[in-house]
C-alpha positions in Angstrom: -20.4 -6.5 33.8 -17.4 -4.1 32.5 -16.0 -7.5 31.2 -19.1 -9.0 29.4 -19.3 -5.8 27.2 -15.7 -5.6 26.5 -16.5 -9.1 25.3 -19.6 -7.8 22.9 -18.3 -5.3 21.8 -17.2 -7.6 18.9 -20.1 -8.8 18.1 -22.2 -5.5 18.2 -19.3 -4.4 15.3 -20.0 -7.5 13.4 -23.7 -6.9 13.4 -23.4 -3.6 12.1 -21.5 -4.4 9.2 -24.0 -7.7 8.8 -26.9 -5.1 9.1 -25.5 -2.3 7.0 -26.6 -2.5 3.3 -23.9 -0.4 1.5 -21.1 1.7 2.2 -19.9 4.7 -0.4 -17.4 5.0 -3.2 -15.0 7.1 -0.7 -14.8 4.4 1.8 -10.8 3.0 2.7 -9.4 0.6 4.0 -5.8 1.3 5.5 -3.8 -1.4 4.8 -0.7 0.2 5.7 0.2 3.7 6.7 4.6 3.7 7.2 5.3 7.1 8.7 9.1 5.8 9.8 8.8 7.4 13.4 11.2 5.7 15.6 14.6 5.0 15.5 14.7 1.7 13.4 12.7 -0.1 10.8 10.3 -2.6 12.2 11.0 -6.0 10.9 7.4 -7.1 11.2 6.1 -4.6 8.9 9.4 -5.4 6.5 10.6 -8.9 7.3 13.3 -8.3 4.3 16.1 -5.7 4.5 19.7 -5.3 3.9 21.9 -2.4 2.5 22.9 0.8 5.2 19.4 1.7 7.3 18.7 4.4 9.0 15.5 5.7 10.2 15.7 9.8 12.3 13.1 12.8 12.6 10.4 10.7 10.4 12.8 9.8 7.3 13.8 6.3 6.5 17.5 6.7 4.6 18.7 3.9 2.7 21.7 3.6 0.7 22.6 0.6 -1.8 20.1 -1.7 -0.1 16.3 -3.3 -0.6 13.8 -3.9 1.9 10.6 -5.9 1.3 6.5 -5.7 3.6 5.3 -8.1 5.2 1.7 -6.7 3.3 0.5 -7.8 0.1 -2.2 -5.9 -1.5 -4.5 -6.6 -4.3 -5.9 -3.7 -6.0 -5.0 -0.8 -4.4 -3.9 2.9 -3.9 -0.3 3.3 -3.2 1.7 6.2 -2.6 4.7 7.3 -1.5 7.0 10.6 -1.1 10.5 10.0 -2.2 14.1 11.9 -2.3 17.3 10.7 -4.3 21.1 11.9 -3.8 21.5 11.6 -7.3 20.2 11.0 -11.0 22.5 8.8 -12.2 21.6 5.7 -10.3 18.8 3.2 -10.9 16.0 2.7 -8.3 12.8 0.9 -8.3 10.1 1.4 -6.2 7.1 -1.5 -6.5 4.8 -4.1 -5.7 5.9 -7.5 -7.2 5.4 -10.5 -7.0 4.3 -13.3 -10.2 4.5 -9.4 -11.4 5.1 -6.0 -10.8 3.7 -2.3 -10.5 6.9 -0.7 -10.9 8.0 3.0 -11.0 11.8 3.4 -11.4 13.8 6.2 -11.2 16.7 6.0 -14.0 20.2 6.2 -13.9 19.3 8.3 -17.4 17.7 10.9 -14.7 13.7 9.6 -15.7 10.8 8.2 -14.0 9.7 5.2 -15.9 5.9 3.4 -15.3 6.3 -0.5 -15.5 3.6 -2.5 -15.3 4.1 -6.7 -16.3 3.1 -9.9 -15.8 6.2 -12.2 -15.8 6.1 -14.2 -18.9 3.5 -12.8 -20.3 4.1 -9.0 -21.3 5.1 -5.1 -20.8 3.6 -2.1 -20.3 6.0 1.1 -19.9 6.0 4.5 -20.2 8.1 7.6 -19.3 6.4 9.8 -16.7 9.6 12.3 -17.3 12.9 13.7 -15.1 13.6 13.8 -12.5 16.1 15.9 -9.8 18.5 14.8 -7.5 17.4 16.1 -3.6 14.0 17.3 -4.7 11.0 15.5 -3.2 8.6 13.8 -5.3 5.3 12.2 -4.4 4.1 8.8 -6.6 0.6 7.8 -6.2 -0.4 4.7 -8.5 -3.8 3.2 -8.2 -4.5 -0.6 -9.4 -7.8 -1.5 -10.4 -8.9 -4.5 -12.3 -7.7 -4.3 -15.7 -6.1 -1.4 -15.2 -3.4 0.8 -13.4 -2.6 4.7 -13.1 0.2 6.8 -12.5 0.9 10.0 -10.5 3.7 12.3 -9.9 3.4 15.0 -7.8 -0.7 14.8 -8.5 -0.5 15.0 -12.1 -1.4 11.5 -14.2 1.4 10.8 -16.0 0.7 7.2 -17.2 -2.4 4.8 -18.1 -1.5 0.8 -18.5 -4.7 -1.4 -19.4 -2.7 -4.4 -20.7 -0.6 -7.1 -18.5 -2.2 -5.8 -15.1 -1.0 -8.3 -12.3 -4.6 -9.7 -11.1 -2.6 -11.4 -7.9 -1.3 -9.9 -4.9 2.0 -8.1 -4.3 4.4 -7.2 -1.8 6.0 -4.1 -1.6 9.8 -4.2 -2.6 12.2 -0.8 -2.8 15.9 -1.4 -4.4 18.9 0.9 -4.3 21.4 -1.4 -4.8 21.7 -2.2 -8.3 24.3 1.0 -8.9 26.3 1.3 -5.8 26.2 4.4 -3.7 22.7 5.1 -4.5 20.8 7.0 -1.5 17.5 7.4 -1.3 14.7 8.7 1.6 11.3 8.0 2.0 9.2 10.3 4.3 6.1 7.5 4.1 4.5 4.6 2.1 0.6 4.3 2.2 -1.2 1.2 0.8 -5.2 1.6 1.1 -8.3 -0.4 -0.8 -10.8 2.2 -2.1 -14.4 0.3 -1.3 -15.8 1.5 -4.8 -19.5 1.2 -5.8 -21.7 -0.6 -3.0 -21.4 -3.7 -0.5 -23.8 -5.3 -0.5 -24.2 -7.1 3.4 -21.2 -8.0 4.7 -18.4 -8.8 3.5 -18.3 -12.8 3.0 -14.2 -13.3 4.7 -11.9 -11.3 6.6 -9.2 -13.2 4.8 -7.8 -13.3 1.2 -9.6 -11.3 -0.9 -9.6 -7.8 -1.7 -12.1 -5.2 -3.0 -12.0 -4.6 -6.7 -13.7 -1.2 -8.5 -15.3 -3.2 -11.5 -17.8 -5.1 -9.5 -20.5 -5.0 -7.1 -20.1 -6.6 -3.8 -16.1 -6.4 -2.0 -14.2 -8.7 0.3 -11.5 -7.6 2.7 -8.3 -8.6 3.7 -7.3 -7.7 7.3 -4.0 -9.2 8.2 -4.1 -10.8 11.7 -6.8 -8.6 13.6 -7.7 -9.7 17.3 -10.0 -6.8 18.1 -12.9 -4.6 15.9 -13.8 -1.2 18.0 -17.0 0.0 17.1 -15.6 4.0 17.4 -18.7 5.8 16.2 -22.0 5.4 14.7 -20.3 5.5 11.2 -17.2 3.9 11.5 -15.4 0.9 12.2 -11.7 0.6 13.6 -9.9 -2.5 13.0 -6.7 -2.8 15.5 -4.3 -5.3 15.7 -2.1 -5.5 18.8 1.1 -7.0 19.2 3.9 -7.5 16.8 2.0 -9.3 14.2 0.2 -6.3 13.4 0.7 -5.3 9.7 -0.5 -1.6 10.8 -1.5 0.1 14.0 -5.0 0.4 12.9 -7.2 0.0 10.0 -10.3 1.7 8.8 -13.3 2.0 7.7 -15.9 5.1 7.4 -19.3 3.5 7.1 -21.7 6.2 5.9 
């Protein structure tokens, strides 16, 4: 009997979403939440990496090196809290792909917004200096036709012109100047379900939710098993070293 429910149990998740005619602008979707615990960067959730590595007491440390995910989100929230050793080298921070969502840090000490579609055109824009061993938190959100910029919670830059419309994978550089060192304390990637749903959401594969229309899709990489946790909410795990994430969610209201 305990076995026939564990097997259910999927279905009764399914049905609620099938069954459930909306879910509210603050709904997310974790697509990835890094918090570098652990002793080593996990190559499933970044398949790319080379440069000096270290991960210790939550901090990923990495000095003239890039490392790449294994996630590629499409419209999204992304943020990220980030240290350099100095201001005189050039990192990049982004998601690119056939373009990029870029926020650099100079080797003329600023933080720079790039936003471009390869071949096509450029948006940048100072978002002013920056400090050497002085945390700083980015936050940029990409929407449909558009793209914003945070530092440290203030908006700092608006780009409405050659927004990347395909998905991107998350790519941090330090080696372009040698002896560049930076830390990164976490990375979050999440889809904001804005506006309604309308029933349920028609894959669990390649699309993604966009805030400029009605109705969303959503993009789940490899998940084996949906918990129903609560009446309003919906935990998507993924077991197994596949997993993009240990869990993904979603707060039905």
């Amino acid at each position: 009997m305990q076995f026939k429910a564990f097997r259910l149990a999927p279905l009764l998740a399914l049905l609620l979403i099938a069954f459930t005619p909306y879910v509210y602008a603050d709904d997310v979707l974790i697509v990835l939440d890094e918090e570098f615990d652990g002793t080593s960067l996990s190559v499933d959730r970044w398949p790319f990496q080379t440069g000096t590595i270290t991960v210790s007491g939550g901090l990923l440390e990495l000095t003239d090196g890039e490392i790449r995910s294994g996630v590629k989100p499409k419209y999204c929230t992304w943020s990220f809290k980030i240290k350099l050793n100095q201001t005189d080298k050039t990192v990049m921070v982004e998601l690119d792909g056939s373009g990029c969502i870029r926020v650099s840090f100079g080797a003329d000490g600023v933080i720079r917004a790039h936003t471009e579609i390869y071949g096509e055109g450029i948006c940048e824009d100072s978002m002013g200096s920056y400090e050497a061993n002085k945390w700083y938190v980015i936050k940029v959100v990409w929407e449909r036709g558009r793209v914003r910029y945070y530092v440290n919670g203030t908006l700092k830059a608006v780009h409405t012109e050659n927004v990347p419309t395909k998905p991107l994978m998350i790519y941090i550089d330090t080696h372009l100047t040698a002896g560049t060192t930076i830390w990164l304390d976490w990375i979050r990637v999440e889809w904001m379900l804005r506006r309604f749903m309308i029933g349920p959401p028609s894959s669990i594969g390649e699309a993604a939710t966009s805030p400029s229309r009605i109705g969303a899709h959503l993009r789940l990489h490899s998940p084996s098993i949906i918990q129903l946790i609560s009446p309003r909410g919906l935990r998507f795990t993924s077991p197994g070293p596949t997993a993009a994430t240990s869990a993904k969610s979603i707060r039905m209201m």
